[in-house]
mmCIF file of the C-alpha atoms, coordinates in Angstrom:
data_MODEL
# 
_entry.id   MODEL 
# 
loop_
_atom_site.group_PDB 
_atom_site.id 
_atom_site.type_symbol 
_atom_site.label_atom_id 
_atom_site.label_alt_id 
_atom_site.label_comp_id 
_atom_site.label_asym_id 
_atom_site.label_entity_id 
_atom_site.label_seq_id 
_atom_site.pdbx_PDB_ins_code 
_atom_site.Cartn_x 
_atom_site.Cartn_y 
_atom_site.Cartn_z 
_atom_site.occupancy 
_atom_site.B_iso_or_equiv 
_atom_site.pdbx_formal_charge 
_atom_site.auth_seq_id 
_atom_site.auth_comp_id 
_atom_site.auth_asym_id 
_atom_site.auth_atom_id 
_atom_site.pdbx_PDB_model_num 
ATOM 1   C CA . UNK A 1 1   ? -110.804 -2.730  57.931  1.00 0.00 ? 1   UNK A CA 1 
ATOM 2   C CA . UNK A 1 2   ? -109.456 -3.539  61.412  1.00 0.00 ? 2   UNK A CA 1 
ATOM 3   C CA . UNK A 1 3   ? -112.053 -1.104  62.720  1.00 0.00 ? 3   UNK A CA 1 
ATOM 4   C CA . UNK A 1 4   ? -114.932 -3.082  60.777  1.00 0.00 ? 4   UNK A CA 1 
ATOM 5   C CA . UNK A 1 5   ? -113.201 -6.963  62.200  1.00 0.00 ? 5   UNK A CA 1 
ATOM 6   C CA . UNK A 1 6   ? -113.069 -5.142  65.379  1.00 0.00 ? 6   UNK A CA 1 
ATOM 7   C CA . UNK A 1 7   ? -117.054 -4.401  65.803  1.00 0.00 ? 7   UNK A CA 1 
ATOM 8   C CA . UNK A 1 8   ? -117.236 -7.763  64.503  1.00 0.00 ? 8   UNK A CA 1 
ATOM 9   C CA . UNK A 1 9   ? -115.482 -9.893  66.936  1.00 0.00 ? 9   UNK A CA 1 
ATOM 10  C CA . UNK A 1 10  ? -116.773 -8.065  70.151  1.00 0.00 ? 10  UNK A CA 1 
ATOM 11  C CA . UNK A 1 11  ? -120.396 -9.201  69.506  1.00 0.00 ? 11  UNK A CA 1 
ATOM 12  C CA . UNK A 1 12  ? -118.842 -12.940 68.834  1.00 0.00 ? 12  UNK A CA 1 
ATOM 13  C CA . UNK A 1 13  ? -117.076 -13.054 71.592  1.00 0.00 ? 13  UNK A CA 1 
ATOM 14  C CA . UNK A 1 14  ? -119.195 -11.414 73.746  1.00 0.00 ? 14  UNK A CA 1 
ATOM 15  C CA . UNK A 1 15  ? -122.042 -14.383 72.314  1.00 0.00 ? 15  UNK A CA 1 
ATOM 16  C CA . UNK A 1 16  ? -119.239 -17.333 73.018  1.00 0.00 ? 16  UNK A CA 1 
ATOM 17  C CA . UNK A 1 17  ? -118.890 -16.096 76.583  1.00 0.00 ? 17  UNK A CA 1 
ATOM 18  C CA . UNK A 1 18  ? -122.218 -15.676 77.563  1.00 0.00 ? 18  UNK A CA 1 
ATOM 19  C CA . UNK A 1 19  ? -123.159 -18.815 76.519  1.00 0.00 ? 19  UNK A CA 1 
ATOM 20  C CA . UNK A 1 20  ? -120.705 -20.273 78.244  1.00 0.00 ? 20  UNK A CA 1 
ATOM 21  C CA . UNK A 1 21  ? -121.176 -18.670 81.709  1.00 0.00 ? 21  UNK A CA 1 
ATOM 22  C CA . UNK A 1 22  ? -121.340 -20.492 84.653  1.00 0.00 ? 22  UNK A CA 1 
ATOM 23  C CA . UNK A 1 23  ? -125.100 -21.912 84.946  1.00 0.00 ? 23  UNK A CA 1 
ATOM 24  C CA . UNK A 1 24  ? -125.547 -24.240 87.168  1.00 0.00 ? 24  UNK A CA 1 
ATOM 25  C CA . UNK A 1 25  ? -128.440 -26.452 85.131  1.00 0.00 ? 25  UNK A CA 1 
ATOM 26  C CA . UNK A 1 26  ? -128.808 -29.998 86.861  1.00 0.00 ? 26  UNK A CA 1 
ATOM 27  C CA . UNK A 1 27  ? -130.476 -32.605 85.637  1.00 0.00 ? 27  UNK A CA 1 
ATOM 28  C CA . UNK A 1 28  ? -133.098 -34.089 87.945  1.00 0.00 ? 28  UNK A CA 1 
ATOM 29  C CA . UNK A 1 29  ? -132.539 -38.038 88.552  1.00 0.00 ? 29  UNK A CA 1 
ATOM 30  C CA . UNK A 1 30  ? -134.642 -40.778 90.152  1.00 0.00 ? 30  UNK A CA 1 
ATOM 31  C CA . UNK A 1 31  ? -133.745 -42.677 93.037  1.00 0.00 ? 31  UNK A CA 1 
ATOM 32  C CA . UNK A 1 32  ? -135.773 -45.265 94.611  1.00 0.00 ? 32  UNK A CA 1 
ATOM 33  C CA . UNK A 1 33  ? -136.130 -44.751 98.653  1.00 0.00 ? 33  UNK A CA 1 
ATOM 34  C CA . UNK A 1 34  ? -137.121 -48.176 100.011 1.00 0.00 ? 34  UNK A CA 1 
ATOM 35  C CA . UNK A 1 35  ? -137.615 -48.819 103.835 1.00 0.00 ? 35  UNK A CA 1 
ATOM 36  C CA . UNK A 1 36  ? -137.347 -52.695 104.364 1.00 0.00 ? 36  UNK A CA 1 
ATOM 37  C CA . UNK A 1 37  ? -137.690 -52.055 108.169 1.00 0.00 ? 37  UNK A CA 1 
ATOM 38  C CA . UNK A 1 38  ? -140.675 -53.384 110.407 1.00 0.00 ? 38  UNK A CA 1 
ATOM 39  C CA . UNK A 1 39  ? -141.461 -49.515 111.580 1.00 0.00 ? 39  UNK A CA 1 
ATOM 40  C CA . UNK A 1 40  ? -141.969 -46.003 109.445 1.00 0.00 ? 40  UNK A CA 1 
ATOM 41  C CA . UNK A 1 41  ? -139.201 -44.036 108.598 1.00 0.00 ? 41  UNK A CA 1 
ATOM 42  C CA . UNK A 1 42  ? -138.472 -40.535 107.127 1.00 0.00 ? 42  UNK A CA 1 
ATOM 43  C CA . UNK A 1 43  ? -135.482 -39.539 105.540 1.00 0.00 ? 43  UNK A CA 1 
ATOM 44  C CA . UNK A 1 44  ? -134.555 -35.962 104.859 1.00 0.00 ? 44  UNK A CA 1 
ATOM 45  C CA . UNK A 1 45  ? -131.442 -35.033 101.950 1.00 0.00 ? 45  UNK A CA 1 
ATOM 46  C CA . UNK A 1 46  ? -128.908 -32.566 102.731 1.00 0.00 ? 46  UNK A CA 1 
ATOM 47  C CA . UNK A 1 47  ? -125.754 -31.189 100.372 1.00 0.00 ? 47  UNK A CA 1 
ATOM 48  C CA . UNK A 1 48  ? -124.218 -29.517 103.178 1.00 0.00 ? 48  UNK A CA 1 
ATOM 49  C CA . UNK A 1 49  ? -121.149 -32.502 103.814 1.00 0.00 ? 49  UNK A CA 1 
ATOM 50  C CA . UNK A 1 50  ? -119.161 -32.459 105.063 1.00 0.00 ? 50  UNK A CA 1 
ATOM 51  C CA . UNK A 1 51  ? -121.132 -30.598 107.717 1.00 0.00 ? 51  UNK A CA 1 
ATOM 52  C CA . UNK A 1 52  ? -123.086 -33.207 109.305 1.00 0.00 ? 52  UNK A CA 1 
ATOM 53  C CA . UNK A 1 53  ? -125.399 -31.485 111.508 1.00 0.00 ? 53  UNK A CA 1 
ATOM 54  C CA . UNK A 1 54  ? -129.353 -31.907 111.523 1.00 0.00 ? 54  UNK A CA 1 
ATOM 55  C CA . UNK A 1 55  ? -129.395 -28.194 112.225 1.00 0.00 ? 55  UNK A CA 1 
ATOM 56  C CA . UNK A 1 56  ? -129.158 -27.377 108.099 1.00 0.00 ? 56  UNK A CA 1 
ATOM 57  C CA . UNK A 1 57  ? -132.188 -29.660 107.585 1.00 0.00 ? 57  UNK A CA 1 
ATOM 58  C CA . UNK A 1 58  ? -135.847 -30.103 109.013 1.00 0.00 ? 58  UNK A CA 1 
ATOM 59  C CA . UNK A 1 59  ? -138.222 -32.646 108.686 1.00 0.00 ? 59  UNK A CA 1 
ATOM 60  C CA . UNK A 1 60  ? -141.488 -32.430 108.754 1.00 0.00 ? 60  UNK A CA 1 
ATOM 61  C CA . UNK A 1 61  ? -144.460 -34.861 109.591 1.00 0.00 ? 61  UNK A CA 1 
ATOM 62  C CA . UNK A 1 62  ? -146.756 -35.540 107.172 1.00 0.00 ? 62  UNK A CA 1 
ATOM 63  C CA . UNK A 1 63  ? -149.564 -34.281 109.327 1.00 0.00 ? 63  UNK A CA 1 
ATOM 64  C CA . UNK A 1 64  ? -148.082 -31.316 109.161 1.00 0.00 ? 64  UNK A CA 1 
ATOM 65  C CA . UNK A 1 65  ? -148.027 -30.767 104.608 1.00 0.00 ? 65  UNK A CA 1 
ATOM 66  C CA . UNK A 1 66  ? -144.540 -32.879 103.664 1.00 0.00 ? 66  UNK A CA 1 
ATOM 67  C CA . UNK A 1 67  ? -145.644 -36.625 102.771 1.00 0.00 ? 67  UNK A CA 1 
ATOM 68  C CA . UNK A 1 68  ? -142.869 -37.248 100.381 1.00 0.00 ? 68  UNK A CA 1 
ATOM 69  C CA . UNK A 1 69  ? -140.503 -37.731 103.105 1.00 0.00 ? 69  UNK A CA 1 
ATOM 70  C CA . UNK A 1 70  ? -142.329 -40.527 105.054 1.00 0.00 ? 70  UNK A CA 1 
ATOM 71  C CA . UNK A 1 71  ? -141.890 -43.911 104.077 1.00 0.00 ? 71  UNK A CA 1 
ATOM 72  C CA . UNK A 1 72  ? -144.004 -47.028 105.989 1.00 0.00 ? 72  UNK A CA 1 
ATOM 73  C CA . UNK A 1 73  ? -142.647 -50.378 106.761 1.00 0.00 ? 73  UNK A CA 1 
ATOM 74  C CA . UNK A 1 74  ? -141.898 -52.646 103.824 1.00 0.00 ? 74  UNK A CA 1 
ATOM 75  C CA . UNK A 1 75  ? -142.731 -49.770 101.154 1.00 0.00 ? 75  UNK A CA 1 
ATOM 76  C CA . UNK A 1 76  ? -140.659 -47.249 99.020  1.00 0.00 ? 76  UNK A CA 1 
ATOM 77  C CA . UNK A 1 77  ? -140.877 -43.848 97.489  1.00 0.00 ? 77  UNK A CA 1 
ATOM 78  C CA . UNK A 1 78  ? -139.822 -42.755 94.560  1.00 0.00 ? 78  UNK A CA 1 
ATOM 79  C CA . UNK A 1 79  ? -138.439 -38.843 94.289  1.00 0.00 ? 79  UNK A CA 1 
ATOM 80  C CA . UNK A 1 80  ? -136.750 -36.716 91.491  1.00 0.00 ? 80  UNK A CA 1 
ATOM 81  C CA . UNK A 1 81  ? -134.045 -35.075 93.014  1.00 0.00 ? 81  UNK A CA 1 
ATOM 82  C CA . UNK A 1 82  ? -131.156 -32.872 91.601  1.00 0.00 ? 82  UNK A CA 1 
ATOM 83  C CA . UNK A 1 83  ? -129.652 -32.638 94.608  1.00 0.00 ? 83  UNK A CA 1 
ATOM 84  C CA . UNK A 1 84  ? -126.631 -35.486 93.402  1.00 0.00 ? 84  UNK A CA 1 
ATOM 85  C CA . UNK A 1 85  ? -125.644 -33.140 90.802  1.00 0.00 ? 85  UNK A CA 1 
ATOM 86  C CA . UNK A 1 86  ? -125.252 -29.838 93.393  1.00 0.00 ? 86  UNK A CA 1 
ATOM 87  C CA . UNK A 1 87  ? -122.617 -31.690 95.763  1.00 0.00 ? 87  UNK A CA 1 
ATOM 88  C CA . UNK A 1 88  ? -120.301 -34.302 94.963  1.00 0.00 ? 88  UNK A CA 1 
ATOM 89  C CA . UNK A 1 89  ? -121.334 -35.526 98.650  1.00 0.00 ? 89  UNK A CA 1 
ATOM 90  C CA . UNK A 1 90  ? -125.197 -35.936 99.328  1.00 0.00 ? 90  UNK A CA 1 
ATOM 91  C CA . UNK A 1 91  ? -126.078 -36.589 102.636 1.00 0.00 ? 91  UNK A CA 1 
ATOM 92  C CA . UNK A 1 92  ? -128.891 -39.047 103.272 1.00 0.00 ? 92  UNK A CA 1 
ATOM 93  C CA . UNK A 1 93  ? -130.734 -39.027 106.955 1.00 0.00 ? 93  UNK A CA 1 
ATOM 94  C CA . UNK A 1 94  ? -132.784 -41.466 108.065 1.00 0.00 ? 94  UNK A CA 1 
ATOM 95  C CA . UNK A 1 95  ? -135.247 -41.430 111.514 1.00 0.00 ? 95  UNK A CA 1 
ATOM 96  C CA . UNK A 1 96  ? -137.789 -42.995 113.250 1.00 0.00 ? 96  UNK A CA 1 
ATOM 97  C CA . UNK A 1 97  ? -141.708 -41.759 111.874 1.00 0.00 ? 97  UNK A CA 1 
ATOM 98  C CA . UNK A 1 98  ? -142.519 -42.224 115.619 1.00 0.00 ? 98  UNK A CA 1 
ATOM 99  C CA . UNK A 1 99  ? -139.746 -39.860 117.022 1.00 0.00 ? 99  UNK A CA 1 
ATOM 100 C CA . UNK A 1 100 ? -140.252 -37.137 114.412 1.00 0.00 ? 100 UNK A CA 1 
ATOM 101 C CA . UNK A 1 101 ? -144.106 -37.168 114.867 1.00 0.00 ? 101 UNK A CA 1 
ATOM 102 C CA . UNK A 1 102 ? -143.729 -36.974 118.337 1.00 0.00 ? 102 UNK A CA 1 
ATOM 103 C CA . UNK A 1 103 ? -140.082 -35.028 119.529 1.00 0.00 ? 103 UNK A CA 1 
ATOM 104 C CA . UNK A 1 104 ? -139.801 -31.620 118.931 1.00 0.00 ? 104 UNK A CA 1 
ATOM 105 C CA . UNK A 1 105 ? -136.864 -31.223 116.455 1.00 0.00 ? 105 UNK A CA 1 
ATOM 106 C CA . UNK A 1 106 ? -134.796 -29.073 118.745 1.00 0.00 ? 106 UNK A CA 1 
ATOM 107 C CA . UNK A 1 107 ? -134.671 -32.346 120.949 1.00 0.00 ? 107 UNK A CA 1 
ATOM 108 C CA . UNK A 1 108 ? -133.596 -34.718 117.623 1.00 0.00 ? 108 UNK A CA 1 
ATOM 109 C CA . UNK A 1 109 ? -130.807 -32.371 116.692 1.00 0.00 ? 109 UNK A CA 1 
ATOM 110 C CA . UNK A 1 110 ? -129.380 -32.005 120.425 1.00 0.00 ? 110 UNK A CA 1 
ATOM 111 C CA . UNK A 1 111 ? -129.749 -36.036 120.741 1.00 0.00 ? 111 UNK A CA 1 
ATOM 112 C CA . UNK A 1 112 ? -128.875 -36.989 117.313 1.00 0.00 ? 112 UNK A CA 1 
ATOM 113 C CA . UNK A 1 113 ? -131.861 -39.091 116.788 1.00 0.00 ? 113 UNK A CA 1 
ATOM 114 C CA . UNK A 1 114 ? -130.736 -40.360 113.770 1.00 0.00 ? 114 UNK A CA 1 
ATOM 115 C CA . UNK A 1 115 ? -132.002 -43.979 112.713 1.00 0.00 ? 115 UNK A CA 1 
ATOM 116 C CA . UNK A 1 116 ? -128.699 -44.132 109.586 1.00 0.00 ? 116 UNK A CA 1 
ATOM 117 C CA . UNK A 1 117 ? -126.578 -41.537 108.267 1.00 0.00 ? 117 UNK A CA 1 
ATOM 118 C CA . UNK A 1 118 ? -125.742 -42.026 104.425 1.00 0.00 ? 118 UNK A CA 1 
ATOM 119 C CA . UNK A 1 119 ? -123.115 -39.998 102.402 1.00 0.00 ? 119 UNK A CA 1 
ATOM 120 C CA . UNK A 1 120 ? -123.540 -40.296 98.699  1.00 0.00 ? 120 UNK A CA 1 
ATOM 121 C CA . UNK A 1 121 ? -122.183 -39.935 95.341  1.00 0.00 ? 121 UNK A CA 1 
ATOM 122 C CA . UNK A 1 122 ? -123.703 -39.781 92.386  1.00 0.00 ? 122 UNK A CA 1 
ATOM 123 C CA . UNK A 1 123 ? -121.441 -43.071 91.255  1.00 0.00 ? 123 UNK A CA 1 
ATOM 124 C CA . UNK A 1 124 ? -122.943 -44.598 94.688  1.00 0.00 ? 124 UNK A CA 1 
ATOM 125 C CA . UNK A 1 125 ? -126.471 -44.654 94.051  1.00 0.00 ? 125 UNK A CA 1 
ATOM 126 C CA . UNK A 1 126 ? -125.494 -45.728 90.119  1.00 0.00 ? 126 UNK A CA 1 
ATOM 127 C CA . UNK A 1 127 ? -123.974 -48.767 91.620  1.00 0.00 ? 127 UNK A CA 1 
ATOM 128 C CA . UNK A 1 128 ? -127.029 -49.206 93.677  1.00 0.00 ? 128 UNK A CA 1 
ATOM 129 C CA . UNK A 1 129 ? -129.014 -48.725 90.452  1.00 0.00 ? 129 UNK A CA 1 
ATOM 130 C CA . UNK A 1 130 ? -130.717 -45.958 91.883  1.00 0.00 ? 130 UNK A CA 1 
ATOM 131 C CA . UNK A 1 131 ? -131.894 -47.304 95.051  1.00 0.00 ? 131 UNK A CA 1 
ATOM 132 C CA . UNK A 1 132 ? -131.392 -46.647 98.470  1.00 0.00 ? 132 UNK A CA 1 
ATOM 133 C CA . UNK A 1 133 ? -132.232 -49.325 101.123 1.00 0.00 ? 133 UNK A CA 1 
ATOM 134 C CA . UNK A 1 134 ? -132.764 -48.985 104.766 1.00 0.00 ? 134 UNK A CA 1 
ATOM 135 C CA . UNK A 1 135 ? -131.999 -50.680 106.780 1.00 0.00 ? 135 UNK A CA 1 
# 
């Protein structure tokens, strides 16, 4: 009998701690991205706080494929991100459209040509009711 609860219970258990393994699974949320400025922006989201440096992250002109990370004057963009739920701290950058079209990103990191730096929680950008506003 103790042999037959035995084979049993390894299966079940095996079961409960399988499906309780550690996966990762966030949930995607929105946040508006709105650039009240007079000038384009791009902003560029990094996880990698409480290192700070633009060396973990690259952005890209929208020339150049990436046009979800440029935002014109007085406009907004809206993205679907699960980047809030990956680090307790999300780092937000913000730069001029004019210097990253036109300064070779080597040059940006070494002169930390960075418009705003943002550090965000997920309880942050709640409060803001998902928004982000530059400047």
């Amino acid at each position: 009998m103790k042999k037959i609860l035995s084979m049993l219970t390894m299966p079940l258990l095996f079961i409960g701690l399988n499906s309780s393994s550690c996966k990762h699974e966030v949930d995607p949320i929105r946040i508006k991205i709105k650039n009240n400025s007079n000038s384009a922006v791009y902003y560029a989201l990094s996880y990698s706080y409480p290192d700070t440096a633009l060396n973990r992250i690259e952005v890209i002109p929208h020339n150049k494929g990436n046009t979800s990370s440029k935002i014109n004057a007085n406009d907004s963009d809206l993205i679907t991100t699960g980047i809030l739920g990956i680090s307790p701290i999300t780092q937000m950058f913000i730069f001029d459209a004019n210097t990253i079209e036109h300064t070779p990103w080597d040059s940006i990191v070494k002169h930390n040509m960075v418009l705003k730096r943002y550090q965000l929680t997920e309880s942050d950008v709640r409060k803001a009711n998902w928004t982000i506003t530059y400047p």
